[in-house]
SELO-370902 format. One record per residue (C-alpha): x, y, z; residue number from 1; residue in three letters. Coordinates in nm, 2 decimals. Layout:
BEGIN
NODE      xx      yy      zz    n  res
NODE       X       Y       Z  NUM  ALA
...
This chain:
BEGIN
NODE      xx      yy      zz    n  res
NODE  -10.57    7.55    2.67    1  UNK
NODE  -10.21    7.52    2.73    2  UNK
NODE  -10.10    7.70    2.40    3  UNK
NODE  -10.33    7.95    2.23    4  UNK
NODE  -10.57    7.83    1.92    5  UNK
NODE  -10.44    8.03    1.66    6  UNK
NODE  -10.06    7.89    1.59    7  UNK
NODE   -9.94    8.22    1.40    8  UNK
NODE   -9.98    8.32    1.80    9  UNK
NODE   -9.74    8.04    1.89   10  UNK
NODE   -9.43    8.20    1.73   11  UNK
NODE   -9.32    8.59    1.66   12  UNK
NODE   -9.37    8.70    1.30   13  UNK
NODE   -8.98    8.76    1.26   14  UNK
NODE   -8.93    8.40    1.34   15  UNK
NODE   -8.69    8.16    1.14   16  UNK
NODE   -8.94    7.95    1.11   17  UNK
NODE   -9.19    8.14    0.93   18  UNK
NODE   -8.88    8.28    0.68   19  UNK
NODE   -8.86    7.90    0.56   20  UNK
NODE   -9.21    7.82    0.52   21  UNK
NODE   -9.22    8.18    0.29   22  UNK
NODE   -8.89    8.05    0.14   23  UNK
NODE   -8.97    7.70    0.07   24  UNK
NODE   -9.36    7.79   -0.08   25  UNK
NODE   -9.15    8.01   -0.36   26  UNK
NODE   -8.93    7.68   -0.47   27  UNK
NODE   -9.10    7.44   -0.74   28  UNK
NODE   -9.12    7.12   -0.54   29  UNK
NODE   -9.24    6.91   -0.86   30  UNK
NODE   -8.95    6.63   -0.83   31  UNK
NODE   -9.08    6.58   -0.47   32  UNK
NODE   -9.44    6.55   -0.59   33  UNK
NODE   -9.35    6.31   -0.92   34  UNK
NODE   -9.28    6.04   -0.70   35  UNK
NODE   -9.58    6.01   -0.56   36  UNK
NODE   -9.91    5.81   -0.71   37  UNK
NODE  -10.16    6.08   -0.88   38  UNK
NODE  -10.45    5.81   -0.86   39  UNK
NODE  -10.49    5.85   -0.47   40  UNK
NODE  -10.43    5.46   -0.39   41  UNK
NODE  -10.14    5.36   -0.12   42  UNK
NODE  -10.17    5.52    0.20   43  UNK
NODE  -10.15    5.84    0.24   44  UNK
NODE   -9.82    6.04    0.27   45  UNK
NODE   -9.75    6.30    0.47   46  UNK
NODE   -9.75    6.63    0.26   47  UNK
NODE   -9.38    6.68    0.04   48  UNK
NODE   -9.42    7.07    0.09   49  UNK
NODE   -9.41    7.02    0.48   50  UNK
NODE   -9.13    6.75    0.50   51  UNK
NODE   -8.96    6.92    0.31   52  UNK
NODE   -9.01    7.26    0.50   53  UNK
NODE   -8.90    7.04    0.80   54  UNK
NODE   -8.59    6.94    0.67   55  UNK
NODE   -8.50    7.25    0.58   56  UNK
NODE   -8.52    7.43    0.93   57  UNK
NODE   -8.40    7.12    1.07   58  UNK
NODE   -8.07    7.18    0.87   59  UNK
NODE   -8.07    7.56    0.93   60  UNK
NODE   -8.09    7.49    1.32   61  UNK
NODE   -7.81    7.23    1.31   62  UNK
NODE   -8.08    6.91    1.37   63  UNK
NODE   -8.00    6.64    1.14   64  UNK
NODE   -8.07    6.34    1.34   65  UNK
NODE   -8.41    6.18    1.21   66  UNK
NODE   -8.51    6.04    1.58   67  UNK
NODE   -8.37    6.41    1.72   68  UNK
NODE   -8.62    6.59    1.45   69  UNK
NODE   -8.86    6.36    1.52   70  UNK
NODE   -8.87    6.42    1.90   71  UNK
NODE   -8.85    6.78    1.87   72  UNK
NODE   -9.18    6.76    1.66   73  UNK
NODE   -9.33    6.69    1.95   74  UNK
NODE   -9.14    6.90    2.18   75  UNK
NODE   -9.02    7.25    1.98   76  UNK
NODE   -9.31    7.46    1.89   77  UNK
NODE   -9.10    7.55    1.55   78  UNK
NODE   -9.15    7.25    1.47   79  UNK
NODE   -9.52    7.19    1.57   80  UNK
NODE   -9.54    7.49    1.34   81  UNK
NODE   -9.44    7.41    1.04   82  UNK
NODE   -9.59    7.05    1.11   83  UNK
NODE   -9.92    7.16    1.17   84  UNK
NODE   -9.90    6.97    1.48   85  UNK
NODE   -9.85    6.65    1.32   86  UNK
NODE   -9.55    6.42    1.40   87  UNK
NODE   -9.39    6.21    1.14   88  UNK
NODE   -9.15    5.96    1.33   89  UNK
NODE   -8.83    5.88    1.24   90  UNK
NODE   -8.86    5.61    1.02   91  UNK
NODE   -9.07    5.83    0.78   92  UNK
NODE   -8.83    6.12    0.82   93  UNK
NODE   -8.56    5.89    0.73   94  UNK
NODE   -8.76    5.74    0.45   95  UNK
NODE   -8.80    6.04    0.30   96  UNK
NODE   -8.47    6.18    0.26   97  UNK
NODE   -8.34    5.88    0.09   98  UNK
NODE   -8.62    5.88   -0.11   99  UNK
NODE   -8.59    6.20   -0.24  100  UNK
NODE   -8.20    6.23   -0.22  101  UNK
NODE   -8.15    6.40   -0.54  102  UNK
NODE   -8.45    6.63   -0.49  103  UNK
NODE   -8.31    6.77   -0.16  104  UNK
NODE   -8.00    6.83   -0.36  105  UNK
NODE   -8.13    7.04   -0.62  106  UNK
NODE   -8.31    7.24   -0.35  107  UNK
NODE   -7.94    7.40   -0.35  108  UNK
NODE   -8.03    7.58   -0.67  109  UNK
NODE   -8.38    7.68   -0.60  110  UNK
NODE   -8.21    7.89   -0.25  111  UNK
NODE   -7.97    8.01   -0.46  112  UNK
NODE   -8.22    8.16   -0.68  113  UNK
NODE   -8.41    8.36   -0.39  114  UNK
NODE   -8.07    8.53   -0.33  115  UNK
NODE   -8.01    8.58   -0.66  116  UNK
NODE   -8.37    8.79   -0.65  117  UNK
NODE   -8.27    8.95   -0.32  118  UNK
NODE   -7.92    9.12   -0.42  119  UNK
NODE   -7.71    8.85   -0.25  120  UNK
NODE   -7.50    8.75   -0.53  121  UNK
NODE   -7.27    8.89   -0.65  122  UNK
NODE   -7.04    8.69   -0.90  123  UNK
NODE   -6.75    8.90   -1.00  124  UNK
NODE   -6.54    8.79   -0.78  125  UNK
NODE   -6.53    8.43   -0.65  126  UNK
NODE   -6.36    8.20   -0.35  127  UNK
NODE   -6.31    7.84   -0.39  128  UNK
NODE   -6.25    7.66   -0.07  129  UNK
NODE   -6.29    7.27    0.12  130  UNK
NODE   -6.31    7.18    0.42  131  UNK
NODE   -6.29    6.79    0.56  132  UNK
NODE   -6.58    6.66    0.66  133  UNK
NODE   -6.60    6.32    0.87  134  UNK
NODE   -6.81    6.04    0.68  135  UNK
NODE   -7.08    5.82    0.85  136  UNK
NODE   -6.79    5.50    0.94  137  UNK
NODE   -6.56    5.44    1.19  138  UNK
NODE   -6.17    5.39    1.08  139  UNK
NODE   -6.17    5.06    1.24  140  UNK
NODE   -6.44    4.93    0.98  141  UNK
NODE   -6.12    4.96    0.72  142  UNK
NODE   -6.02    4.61    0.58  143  UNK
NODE   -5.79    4.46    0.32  144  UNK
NODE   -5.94    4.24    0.05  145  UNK
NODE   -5.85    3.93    0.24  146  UNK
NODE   -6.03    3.98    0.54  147  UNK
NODE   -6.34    4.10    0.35  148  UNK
NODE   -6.37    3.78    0.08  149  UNK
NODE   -6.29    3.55    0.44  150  UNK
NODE   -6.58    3.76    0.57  151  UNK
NODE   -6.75    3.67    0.27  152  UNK
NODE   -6.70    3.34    0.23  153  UNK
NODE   -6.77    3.29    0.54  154  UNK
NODE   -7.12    3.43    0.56  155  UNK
NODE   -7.24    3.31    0.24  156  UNK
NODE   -7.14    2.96    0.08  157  UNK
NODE   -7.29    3.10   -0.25  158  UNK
NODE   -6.98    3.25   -0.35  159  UNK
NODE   -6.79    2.90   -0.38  160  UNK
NODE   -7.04    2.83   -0.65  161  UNK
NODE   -7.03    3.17   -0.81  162  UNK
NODE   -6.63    3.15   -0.82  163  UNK
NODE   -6.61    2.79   -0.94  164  UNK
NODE   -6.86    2.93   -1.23  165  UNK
NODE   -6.63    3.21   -1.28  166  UNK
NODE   -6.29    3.09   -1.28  167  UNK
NODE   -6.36    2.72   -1.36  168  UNK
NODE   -6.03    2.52   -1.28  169  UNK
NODE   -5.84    2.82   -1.18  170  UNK
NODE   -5.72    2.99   -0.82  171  UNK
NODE   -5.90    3.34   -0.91  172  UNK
NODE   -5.64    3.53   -0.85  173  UNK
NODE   -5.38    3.47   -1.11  174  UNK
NODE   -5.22    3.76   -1.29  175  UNK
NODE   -5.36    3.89   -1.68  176  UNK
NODE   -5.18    3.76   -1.94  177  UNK
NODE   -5.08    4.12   -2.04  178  UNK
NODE   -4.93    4.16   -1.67  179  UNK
NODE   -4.67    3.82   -1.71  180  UNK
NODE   -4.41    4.09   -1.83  181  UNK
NODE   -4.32    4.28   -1.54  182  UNK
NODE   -4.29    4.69   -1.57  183  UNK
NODE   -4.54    4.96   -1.49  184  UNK
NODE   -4.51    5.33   -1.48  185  UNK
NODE   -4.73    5.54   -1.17  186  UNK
NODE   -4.83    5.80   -1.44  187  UNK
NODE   -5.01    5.52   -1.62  188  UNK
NODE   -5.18    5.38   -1.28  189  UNK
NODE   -5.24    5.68   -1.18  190  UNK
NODE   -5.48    5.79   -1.51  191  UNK
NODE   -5.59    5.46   -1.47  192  UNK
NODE   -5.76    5.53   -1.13  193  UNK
NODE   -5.84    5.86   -1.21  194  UNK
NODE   -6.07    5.76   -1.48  195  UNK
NODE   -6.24    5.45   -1.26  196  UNK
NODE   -6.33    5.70   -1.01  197  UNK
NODE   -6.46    5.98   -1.28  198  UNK
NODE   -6.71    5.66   -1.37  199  UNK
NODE   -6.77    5.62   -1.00  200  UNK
NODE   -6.85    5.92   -0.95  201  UNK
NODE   -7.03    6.02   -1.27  202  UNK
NODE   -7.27    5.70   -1.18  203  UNK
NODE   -7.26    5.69   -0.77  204  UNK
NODE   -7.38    5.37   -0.67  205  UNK
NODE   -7.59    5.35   -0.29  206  UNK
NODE   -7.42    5.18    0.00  207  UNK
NODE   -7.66    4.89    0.09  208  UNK
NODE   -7.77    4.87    0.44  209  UNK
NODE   -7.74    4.49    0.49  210  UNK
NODE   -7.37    4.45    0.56  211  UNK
NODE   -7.31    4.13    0.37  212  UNK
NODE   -7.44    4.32    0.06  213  UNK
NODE   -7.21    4.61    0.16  214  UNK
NODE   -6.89    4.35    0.15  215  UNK
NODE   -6.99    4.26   -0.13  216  UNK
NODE   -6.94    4.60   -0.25  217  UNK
NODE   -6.63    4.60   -0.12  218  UNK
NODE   -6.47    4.32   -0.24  219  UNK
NODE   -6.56    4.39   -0.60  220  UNK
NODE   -6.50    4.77   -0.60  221  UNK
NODE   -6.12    4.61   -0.48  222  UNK
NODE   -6.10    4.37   -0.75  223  UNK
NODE   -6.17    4.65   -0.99  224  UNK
NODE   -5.88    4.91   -0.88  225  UNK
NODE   -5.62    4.53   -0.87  226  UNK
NODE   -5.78    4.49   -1.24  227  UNK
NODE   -5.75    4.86   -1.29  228  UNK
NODE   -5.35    4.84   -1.22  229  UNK
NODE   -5.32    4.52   -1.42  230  UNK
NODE   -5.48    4.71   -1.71  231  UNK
NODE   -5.23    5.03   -1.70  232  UNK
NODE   -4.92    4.83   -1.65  233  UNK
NODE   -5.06    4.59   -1.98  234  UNK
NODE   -5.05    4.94   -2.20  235  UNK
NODE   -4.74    5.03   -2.03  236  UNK
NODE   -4.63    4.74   -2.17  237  UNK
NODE   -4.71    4.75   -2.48  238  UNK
NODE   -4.66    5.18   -2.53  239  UNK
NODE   -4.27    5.03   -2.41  240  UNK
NODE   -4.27    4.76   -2.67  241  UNK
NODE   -4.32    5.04   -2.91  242  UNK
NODE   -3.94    5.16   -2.87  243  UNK
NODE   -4.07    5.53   -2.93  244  UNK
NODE   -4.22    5.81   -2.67  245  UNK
NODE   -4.50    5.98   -2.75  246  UNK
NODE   -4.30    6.25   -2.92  247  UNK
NODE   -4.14    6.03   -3.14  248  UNK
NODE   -3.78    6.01   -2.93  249  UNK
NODE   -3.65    5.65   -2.88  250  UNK
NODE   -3.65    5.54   -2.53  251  UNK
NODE   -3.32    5.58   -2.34  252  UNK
NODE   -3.22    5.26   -2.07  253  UNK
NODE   -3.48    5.04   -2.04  254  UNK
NODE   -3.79    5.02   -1.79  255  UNK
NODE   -3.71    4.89   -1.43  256  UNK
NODE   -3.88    4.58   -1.39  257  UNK
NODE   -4.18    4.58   -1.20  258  UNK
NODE   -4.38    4.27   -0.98  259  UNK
NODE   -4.76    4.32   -0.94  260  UNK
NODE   -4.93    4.21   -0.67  261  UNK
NODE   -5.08    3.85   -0.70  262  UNK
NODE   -5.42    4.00   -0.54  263  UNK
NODE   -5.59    4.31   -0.47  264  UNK
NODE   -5.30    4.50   -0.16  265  UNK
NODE   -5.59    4.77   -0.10  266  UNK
NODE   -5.78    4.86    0.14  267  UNK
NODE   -6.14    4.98    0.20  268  UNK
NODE   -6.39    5.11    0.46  269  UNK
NODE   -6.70    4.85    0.44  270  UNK
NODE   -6.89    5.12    0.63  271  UNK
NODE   -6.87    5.34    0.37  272  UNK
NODE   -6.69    5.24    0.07  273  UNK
NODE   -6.66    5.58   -0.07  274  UNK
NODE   -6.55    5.75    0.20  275  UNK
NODE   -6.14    5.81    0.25  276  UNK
NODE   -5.90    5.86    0.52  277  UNK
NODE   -5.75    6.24    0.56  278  UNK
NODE   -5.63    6.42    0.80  279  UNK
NODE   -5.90    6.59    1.05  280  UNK
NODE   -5.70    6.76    1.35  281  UNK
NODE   -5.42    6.48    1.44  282  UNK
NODE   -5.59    6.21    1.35  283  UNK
NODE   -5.66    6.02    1.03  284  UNK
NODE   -6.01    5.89    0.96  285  UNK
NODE   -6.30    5.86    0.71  286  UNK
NODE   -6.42    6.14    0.53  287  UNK
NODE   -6.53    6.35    0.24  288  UNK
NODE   -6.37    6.67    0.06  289  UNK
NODE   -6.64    6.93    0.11  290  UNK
NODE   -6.56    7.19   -0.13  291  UNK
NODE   -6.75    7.57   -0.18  292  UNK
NODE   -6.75    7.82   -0.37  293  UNK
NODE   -6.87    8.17   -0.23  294  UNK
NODE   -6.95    8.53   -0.32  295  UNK
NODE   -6.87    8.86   -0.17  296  UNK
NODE   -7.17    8.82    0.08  297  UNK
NODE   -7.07    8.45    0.18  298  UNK
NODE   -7.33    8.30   -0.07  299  UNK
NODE   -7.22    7.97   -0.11  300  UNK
NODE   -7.30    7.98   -0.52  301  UNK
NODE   -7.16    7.56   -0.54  302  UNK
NODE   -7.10    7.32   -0.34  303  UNK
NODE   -6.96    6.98   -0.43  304  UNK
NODE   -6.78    6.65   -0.26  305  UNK
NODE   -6.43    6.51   -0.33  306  UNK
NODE   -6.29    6.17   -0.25  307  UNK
NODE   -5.94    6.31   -0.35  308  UNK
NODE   -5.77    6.47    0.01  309  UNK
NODE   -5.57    6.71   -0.19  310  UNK
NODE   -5.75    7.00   -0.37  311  UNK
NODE   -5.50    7.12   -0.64  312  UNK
NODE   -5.79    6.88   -0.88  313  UNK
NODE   -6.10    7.07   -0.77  314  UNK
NODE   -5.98    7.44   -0.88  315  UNK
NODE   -6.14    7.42   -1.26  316  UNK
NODE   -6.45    7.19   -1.22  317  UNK
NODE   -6.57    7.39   -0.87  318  UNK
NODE   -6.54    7.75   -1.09  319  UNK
NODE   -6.78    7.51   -1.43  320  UNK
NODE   -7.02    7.41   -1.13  321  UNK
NODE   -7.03    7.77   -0.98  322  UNK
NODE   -7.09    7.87   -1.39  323  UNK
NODE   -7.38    7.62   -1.40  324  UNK
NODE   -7.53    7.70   -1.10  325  UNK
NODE   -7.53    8.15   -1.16  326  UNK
NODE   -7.68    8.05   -1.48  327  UNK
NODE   -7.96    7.85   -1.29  328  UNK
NODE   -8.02    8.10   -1.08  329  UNK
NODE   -8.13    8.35   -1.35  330  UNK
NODE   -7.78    8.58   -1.22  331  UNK
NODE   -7.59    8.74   -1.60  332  UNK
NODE   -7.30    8.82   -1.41  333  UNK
NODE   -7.04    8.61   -1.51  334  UNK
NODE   -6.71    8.56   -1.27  335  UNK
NODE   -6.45    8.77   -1.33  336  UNK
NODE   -6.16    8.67   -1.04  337  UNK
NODE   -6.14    8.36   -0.84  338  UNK
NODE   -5.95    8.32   -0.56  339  UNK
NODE   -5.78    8.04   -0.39  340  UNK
NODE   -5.53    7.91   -0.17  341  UNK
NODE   -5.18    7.74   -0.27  342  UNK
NODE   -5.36    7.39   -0.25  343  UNK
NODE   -5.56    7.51   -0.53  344  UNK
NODE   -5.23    7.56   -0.78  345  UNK
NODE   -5.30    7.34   -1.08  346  UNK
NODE   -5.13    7.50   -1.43  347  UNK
NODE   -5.40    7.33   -1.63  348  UNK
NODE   -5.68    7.44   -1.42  349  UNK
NODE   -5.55    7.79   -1.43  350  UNK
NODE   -5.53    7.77   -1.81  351  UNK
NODE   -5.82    7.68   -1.86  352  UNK
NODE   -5.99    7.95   -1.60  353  UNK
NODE   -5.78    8.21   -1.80  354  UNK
NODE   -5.90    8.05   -2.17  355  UNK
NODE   -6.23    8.12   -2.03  356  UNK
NODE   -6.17    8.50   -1.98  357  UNK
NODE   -6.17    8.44   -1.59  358  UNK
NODE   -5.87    8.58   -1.35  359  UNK
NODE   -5.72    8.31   -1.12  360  UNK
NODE   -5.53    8.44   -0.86  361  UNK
NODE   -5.41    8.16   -0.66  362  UNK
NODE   -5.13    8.16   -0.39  363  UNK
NODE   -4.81    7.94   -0.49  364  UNK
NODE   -4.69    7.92   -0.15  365  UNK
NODE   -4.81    7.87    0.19  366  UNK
NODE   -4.81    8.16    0.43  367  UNK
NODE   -4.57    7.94    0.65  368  UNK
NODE   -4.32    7.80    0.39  369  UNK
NODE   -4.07    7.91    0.16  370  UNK
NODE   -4.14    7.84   -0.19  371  UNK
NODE   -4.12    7.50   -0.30  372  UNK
NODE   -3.82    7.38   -0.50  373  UNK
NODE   -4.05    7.26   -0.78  374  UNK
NODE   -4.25    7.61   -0.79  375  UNK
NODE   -3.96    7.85   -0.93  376  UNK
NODE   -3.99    8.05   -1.24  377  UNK
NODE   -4.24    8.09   -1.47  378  UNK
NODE   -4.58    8.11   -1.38  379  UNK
NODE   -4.48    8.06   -0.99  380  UNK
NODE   -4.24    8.40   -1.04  381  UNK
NODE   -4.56    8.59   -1.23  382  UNK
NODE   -4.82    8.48   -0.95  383  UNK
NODE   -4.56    8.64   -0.75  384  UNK
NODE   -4.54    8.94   -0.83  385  UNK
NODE   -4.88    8.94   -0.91  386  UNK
NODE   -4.96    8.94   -0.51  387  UNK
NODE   -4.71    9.16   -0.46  388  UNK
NODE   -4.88    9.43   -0.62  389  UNK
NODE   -5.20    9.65   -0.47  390  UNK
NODE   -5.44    9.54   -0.68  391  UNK
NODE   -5.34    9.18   -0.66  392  UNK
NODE   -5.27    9.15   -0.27  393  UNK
NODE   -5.66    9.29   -0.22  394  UNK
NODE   -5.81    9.09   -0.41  395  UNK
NODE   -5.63    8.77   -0.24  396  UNK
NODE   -5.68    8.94    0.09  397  UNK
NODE   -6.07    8.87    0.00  398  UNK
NODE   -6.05    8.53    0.01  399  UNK
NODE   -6.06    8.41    0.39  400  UNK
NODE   -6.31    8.66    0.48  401  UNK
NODE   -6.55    8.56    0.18  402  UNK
NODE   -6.53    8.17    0.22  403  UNK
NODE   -6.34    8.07    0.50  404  UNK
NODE   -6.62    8.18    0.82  405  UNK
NODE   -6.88    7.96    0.59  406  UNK
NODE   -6.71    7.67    0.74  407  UNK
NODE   -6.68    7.81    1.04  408  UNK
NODE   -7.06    7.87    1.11  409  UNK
NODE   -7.14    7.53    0.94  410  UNK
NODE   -6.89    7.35    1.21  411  UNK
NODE   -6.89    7.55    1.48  412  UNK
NODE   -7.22    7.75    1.52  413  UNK
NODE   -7.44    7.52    1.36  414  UNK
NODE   -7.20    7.17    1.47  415  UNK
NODE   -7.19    6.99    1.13  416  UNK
NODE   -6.88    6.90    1.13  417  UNK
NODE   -6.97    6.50    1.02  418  UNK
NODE   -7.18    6.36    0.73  419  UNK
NODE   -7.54    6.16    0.87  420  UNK
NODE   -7.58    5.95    0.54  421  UNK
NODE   -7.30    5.64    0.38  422  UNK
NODE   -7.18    5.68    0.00  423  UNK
NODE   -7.04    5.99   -0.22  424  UNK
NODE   -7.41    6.03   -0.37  425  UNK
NODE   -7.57    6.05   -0.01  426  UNK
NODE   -7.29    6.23    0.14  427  UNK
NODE   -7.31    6.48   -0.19  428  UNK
NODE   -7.71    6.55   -0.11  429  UNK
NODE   -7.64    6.61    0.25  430  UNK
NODE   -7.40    6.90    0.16  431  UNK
NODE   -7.60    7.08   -0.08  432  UNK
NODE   -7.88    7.07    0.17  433  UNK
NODE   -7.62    7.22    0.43  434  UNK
NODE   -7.50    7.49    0.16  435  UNK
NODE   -7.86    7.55    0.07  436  UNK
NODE   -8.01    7.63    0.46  437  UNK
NODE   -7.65    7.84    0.53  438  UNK
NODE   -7.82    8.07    0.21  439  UNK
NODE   -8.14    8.06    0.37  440  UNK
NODE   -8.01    8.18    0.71  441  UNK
NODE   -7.79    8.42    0.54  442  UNK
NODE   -8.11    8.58    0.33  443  UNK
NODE   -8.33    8.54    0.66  444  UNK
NODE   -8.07    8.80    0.79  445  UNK
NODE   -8.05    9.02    0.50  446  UNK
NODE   -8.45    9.02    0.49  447  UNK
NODE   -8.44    9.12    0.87  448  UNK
NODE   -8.26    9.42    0.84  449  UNK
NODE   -8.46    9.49    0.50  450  UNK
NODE   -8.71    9.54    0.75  451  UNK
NODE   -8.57    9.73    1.04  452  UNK
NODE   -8.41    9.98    0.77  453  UNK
């Protein structure tokens, strides 16, 4: 025989391998199992507790490709291992983690827990970081709302009929009646937006596979932001025809007016519709916020995805999902300081964090600028001084070593630097599953030198 009968000879006993198939037999796998029959008809599956196993060390070792996992089943005796010599193709492997998205996700939390039990985390004092991850699209797929309803039109002649049902006599794309007025205010369209994409992501929808479906998508996710804008500048409107602010003062010169566009101006990527263009190195392309929070020990504690590029909205609701997730993980420690850089500054977020008995010290300025015009006096001037003092500059100074390296090893060491999977749900299970193995490798370490001590 080529390789020896026994396969605990295959691999030594301090292997990675091993570690996750110890790790994963301590989580509760039930969500994996409740979507399979319990009457034994269908074919048979291959076993949850192994696929899942799999895609664990597959994450850990940086393989995320379901035909590159597949052919190292065959190939890497790590994975013969923890296969038992089977070899689900890629297909199934595929299959499975779309199937079980949100499972994979909450495996995040189960990880977390086995640190917790270890002496990993340690929750008085907090970083909260993100780091731009590329999305599964190219930037060329972008398009404006004209292309994509002649792309449309053009593929299926059903929408004629569904338009003429819809809009009867009319073009489609004439203006609300609330909108005939012209004025608008960017506050109002920007709350407006805010909240459509609150309900996008509170409720992710899946990207369809088939692209015409995907257009589809596209089109009416556009039409909703156009209707979205029609609908703030309508209660501009009519919070102007009042003749009073908010506080009660009258309004001074009237509003400038304001021309809508006649039909949705924006555009999309019908690749991924979720994703967004930012900035990664000199280029702009599709892509997700990846945002972490981490412990002392660089134990990612939560780990969530933006569609906003900027960060200065992430500060508060990263620090609730960090809350949620120590409380998960059985760890009474509650945070005491967070830490983050200037693109965190938010006064409301920092509020609130305070409200909550929790220290923010956040940076107003960038290490490489002066302070900004608009950050002078006030809470700016007492952050200030606050970094200026002993106490306050070491804490701060904790921040790029605690969090900062975890998206180094993800990127560099382990080369996930790009998301495999389209939409903000998807693309959200993905990183969880990331943050979850980066725990696992960390507590694979910690357990090592347990041993050697």
């Amino acid at each position: 025989m080529l390789l020896p009968p026994d396969m605990r000879e295959w691999l030594d006993e301090d292997h990675l391998a091993w570690f996750v198939i110890e790790a994963i037999d301590e989580l509760d796998l039930e969500p994996f199992y409740a979507a399979y029959r319990a009457d034994g008809h269908g074919r048979a599956a291959h076993e949850p507790q192994m696929m899942v196993t799999l895609f664990a060390y597959s994450y850990a070792v940086g393989e995320r490709s379901s035909r590159g996992i597949e052919r190292r089943c065959r190939e890497d005796v790590a994975f013969r291992v923890i296969c038992a010599n089977q070899a689900p193709d890629h297909a199934t492997i595929a299959r499975f983690r779309t199937r079980h998205q949100e499972a994979l996700a909450g495996l995040f939390g189960g990880v977390l827990g086995l640190c917790a039990q270890a002496g990993l985390v340690q929750a008085g004092v907090l970083a909260v970081d993100g780091s731009k991850l590329r999305a599964a699209a190219a930037d060329g797929a972008i398009q404006g709302y004209e292309e994509i309803a002649a792309e449309v039109l053009a593929e299926a002649g059903r929408i004629d009929a569904a338009e003429d049902e819809r809009y009867g006599e009319a073009r489609g794309d004439e203006l609300p009646e609330g909108l005939r007025t012209a004025n608008g205010r960017r506050a109002w369209l920007r709350e407006a937006k805010k909240r459509l994409e609150q309900e996008r992501a509170a409720e992710p929808e899946p990207v369809p596979n088939d692209r015409a479906k995907r257009l589809e998508v596209c089109e009416r996710r556009l039409r909703e932001e156009w209707q979205t804008e029609s609908d703030a500048n309508a209660a501009y409107e009519a919070y102007r025809a009042r003749g009073v602010m908010k506080d009660g003062r009258p309004f001074g010169s009237p509003p400038k007016p304001y021309e809508p566009p006649p039909r949705p101006e924006g555009k999309i990527n019908t690749t991924d519709p979720d994703a967004r263009r930012m900035k990664l190195g000199r280029s702009y392309l599709p892509a997700y916020n990846a945002q972490a929070v981490t412990s002392a020990d660089q134990i990612v504690v939560a780990a969530e995805i933006a569609t906003e590029v900027a960060d200065f909205e992430q500060l508060d609701p990263m620090i609730s999902a960090a809350e949620r997730e120590l409380a998960g993980a059985g760890v009474s420690e509650r945070p005491e300081v967070v830490v983050a850089d200037a693109g965190y500054w938010s006064n409301a977020h920092i509020d609130s964090l305070r409200e909550r008995g929790i220290v923010p010290i956040v940076a107003p300025d960038t290490s490489r600028n002066r302070p900004r015009k608009n950050r002078l006096g006030g809470p700016y001037d007492f952050m200030r001084r606050v970094l200026a003092t002993a106490s306050g500059g070491e804490l701060y100074g904790k921040r790029m070593p605690m969090i900062e390296p975890v998206f180094g090893q993800i990127k560099a060491n382990r080369r996930i630097d790009r998301f495999k999977r389209r939409g903000r749900a998807a693309a959200r299970s993905e990183w969880r599953l990331i943050a979850a193995t980066h725990n696992l490798l960390k507590l694979h370490r910690h357990t090592l030198r347990a041993r050697m001590a």
